[in-house]
N, C-alpha and C positions, 0 to 999 in steps of 0.2 A: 705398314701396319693398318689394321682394323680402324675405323673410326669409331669415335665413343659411340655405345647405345645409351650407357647411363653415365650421368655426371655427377655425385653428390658433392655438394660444397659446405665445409662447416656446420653442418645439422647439427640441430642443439634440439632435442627432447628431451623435458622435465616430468615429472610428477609432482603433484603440489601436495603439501601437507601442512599440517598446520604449525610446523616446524619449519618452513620454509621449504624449497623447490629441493625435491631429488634429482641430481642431474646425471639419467642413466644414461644421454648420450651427450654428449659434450663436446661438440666442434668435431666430427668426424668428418673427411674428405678423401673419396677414391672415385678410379672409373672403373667403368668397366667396357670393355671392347664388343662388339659385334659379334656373336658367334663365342662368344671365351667364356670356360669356367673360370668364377675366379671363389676364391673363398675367403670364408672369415673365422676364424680360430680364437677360442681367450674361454678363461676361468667360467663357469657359473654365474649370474649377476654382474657380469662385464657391459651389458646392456647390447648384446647381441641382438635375441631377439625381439627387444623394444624397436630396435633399428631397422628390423624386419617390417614389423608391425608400421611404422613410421614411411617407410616404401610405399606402403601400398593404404594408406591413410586410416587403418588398421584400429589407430588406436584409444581403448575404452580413458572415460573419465575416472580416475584426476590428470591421466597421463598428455601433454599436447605439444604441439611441435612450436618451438622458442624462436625457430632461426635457423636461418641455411635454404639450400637449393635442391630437389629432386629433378635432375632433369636428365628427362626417357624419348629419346629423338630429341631432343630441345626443344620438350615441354613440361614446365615448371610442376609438376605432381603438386608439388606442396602447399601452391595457391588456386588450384583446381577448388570449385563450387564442387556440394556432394551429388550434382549427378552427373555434372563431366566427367567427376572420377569414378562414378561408376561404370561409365563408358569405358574408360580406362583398364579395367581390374578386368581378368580374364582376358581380356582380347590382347592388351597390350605388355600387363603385369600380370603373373598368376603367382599364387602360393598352393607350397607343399608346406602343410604344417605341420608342425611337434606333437605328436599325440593323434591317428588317425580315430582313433575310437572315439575321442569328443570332439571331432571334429565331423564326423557325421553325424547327419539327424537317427537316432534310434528309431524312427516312428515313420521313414521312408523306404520305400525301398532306391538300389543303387540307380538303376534307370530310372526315377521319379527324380533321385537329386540330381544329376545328373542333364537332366534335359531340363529343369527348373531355371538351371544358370545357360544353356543354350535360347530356349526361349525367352529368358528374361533379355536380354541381349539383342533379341530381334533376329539372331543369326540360325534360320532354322529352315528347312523345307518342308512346306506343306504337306500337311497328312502324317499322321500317327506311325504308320509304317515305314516311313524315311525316316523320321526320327532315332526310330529305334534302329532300323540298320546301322545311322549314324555314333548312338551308343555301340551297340555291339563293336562297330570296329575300333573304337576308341579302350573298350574291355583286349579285345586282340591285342592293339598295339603293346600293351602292357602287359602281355600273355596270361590272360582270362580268357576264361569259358565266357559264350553267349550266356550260358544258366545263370551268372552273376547278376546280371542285369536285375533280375526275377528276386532277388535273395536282399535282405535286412543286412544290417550291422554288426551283430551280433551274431551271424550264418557264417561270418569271415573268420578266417586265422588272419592274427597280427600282420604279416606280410602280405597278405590280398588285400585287408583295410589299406593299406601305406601304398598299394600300387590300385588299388578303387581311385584314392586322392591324386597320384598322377594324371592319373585317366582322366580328372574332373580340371585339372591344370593345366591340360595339352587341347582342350576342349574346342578352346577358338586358337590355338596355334597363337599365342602370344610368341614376343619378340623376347622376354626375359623372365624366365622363371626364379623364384626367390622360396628354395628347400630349406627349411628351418630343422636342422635334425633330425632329417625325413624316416633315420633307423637307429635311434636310440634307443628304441623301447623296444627292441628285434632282438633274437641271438644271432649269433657270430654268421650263421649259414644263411638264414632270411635277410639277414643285413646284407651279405655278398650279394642274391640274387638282387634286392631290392637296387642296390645301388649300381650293377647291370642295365636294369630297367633303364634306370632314370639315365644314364647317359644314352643310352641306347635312342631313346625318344629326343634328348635333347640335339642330338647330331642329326637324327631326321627331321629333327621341324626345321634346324639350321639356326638353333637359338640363342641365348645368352641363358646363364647358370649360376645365380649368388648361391653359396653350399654353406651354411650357416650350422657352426656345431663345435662341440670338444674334441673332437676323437681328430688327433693327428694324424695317425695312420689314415682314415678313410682321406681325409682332406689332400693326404700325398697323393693317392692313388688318382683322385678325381680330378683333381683343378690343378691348371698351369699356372697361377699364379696367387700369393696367398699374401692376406693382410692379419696381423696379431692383435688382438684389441685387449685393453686392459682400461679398468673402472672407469670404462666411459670413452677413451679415445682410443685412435689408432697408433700401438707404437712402431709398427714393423712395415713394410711391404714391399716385398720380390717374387721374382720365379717360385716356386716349389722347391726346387733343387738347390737355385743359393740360401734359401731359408733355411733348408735343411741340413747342407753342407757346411755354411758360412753365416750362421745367423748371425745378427748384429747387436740386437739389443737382449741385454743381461736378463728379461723375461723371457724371451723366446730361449735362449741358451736353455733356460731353467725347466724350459716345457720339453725342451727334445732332450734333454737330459735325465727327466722323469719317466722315458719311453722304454720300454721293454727290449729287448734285440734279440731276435733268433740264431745269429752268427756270431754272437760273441756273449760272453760273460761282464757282467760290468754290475757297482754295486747303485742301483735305480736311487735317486736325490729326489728330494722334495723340494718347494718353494718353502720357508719358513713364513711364518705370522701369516696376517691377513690383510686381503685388500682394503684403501682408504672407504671409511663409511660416503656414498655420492651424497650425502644432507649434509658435508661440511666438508667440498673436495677443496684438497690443500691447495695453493696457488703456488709450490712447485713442483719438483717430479713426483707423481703418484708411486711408483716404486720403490721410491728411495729406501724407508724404511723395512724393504725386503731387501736390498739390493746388493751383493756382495761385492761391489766395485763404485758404491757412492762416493763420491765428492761432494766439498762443502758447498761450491755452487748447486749441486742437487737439492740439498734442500732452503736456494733463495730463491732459485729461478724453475720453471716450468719450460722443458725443452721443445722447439717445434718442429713438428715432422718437416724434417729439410730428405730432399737427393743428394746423397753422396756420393753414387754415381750413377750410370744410366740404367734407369726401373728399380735405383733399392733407393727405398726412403729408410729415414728411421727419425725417432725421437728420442735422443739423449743426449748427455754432456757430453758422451764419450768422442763424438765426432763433431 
């Protein structure tokens, strides 16, 4: 097997209010392998993409990181000064973010952002016209015109912004890219090509791939291996296939059970109620109170992700 590229242990990010601490991430811990996509699946406000943001030291005030381990090669991200970590970001970590429209500057064009974060980095060869060859083929990779280069924000369709952002991700050839919902905001067709792209690029650089989002389908298609997150922690993690085939925990059942099917007729289930408010996480199972299979010990104790067998964790009474 692969050796870890990423190690997180127990991360704990809060936001603070005057209410006391939101705690959007809560003791989470996975790896991830050398070369692997792996993914992250759960509700809305599960603290996904806090946990993104938290990666790559992302994150705006009141939000800040409580506790735990980022370690990428077996170097601690999370006690990184801010301009090792800038070192860091792009060359070692990149992000695809949720929203490619505000996440470009309006006011540049794409070869100006684009070589902004090459030169700022130091990593560039001399003269204006390597640079730009350098861009253009970074537009190719991601199957763009050279003309892009030349063209604004707002010159793009949805699907060229969200492959602009690979282009800008793959830039220094980082070791793990971290795609935050890279085609949420796409229809069904710009979602397929997009999400082409992005493996496509990711096996050429010979990378690592966190795939952060809702859409279970897309997550089956793309990553060998997939972790469930719910109000804060991890309850799930296996293959793709035994998640899918043999999920373990009574959320995830509830998520593939909500899923649509082409081959068969079946009548689609919801989750009932709603997740625990994170400004007053209960100190036992956060699901309970949805859970069609609780027990009393559910609601005294808080389960921990244990292995039950080789690669499937889970967090519940049930095992």
């Amino acid at each position: 097997m692969n050796a870890e590229l990423l190690e997180v242990r127990d991360l704990r990010v809060f936001y603070w209010s005057d209410r006391g601490p939101i705690r959007a991430v809560d003791g989470v811990t996975f790896d991830i392998m050398r070369g692997e996509r792996f993914g992250i699946v759960g509700e809305s406000g599960c603290g996904k993409s806090t946990m993104a943001m938290a990666l790559l030291r992302l994150l705006r005030s009141p939000g800040r990181i409580e506790g735990g381990q980022v370690l990428l090669g077996g170097i601690d991200l999370a006690t990184l000064g801010e301009r090792e970590m800038r070192r860091q970001r792009w060359r070692a970590i990149s992000l695809i973010p949720q929203g490619a429209m505000n996440a470009l500057n309006p006011t540049m064009t794409i070869y100006n952002q684009t070589a902004d974060a090459i030169w700022a980095h130091g990593d560039y060869i001399h003269g204006g016209s390597s640079l730009r060859s350098r861009v253009d083929a970074l537009l190719g990779t991601v199957g763009l015109s050279t003309g892009v280069a030349s063209m604004y924000p707002h010159e793009l369709s949805g699907g060229m912004k969200q492959r602009v952002c690979i282009a800008m991700a793959i830039a220094l050839q980082p070791e793990l890219i971290v795609a935050d919902e890279p085609t949420s905001a796409l229809d069904v067709i710009v979602q397929r090509v997009v999400a082409q792209t992005l493996v496509r690029v990711v096996e050429e650089l010979g990378a690592s791939l966190l795939l952060i989002g809702h859409d279970m389908g897309l997550q089956a298609q793309l990553v060998g291996r997939l972790a469930v997150m719910y109000a804060g922690k991890i309850v799930e993690v296996g293959s793709v296939k035994e998640v899918f085939t043999e999920a373990l925990h009574p959320y995830t059942r509830l998520l593939i059970a909500s899923l649509p099917s082409l081959r068969e007729r079946h009548v689609l289930r919801g989750i009932p109620g709603l997740p625990p408010s994170l400004l007053a996480a209960p100190a036992n199972c956060r699901f309970h109170p949805r859970c069609p299979t609780t027990m009393k010990v559910c609601q005294q104790e808080e389960p921990a992700l244990r292995e039950v067998s080789p690669g499937r964790w889970v967090a519940c009474h049930l095992y």
